[in-house]
N, C-alpha and C positions, 0 to 999 in steps of 0.2 A: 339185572339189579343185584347189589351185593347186598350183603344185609348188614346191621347195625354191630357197632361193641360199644356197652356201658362201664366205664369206671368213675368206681366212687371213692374218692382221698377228702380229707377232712383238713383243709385248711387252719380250721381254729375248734377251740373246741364244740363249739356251740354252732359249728357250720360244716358242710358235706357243699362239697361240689361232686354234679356228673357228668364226665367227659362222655360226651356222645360220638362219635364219629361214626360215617359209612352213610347209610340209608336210610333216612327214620319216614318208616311205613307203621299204616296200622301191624306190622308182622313184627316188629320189634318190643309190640306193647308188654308182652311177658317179660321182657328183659329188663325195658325200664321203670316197670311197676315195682321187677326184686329186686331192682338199684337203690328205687325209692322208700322200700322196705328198709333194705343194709341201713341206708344213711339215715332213715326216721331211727330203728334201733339204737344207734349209737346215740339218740338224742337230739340229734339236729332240728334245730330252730329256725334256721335258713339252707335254702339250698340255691347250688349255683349251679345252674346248666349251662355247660360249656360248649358250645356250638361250633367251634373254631374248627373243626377235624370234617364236620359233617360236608357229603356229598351233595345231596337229596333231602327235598323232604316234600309229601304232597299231604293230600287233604285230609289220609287216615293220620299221617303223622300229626299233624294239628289236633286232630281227634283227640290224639292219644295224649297230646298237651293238655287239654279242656279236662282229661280225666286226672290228671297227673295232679291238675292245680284244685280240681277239686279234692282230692283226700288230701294236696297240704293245705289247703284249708281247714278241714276239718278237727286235724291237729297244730292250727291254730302256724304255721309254716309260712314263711315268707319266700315269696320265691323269686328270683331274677335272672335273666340270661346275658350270655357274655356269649363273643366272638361270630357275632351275626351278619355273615352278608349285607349288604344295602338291600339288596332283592327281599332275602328272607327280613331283613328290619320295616321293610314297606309290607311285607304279607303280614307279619303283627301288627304294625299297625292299621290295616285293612283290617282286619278278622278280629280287632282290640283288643288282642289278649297280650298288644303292651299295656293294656290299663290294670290287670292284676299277674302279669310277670314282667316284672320292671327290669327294662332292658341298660344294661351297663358296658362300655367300651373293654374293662376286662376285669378279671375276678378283685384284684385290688380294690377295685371302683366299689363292684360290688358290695364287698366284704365293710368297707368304710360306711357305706349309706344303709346298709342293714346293718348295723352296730345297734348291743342293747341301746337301749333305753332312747332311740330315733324312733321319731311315726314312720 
């Protein structure tokens, strides 16, 4: 199993995408918790996880989602994913964490339905 790389680019001001690729195991969670950090810092409002690159992902990975989405809750974050497998779009919605990370065809999508001032 290889293991994960995080970047974080900032599409608009007020938003951070993080490209995930590789393996998202609970072994990656230190890396996309200071991704999560980088892109909170800079301010972001929305974040966008970008799935497209990723290998893998099992059930600590998921985990590591449920914690992800709780601190951007916390700071009040919107969060949505792009470039998901069919496989991996049916695991979120089994496990419903498409109901509070709203899944988007690609960051465009995204970025337009999390615009200020949209529910």
């Amino acid at each position: 199993m290889g293991s994960a790389h995080m970047e974080v680019t900032h599409p608009r001001a007020d938003a951070a995408q993080i490209a995930i690729s590789g393996d998202v195991t609970a072994a990656c969670e230190d890396d996309l918790m200071a991704a999560h950090e980088q892109a909170s810092d800079a301010g972001a409002a929305v974040i966008v996880l970008d799935f497209s690159a990723m290998e893998y992902m099992n059930s600590g990975g998921i985990g590591m989602l449920v914690t992800l989405l709780v601190r951007g809750q916390r700071r009040q974050q919107r969060i949505a994913a792009v470039g998901l497998s069919e496989h991996y779009r049916q695991i979120f919605e089994l496990t419903r964490l498409d109901e509070a990370i709203v899944l988007h065809d690609d960051t465009a999508a995204a970025l337009r339905a999390l615009s200020p001032g949209r529910p």
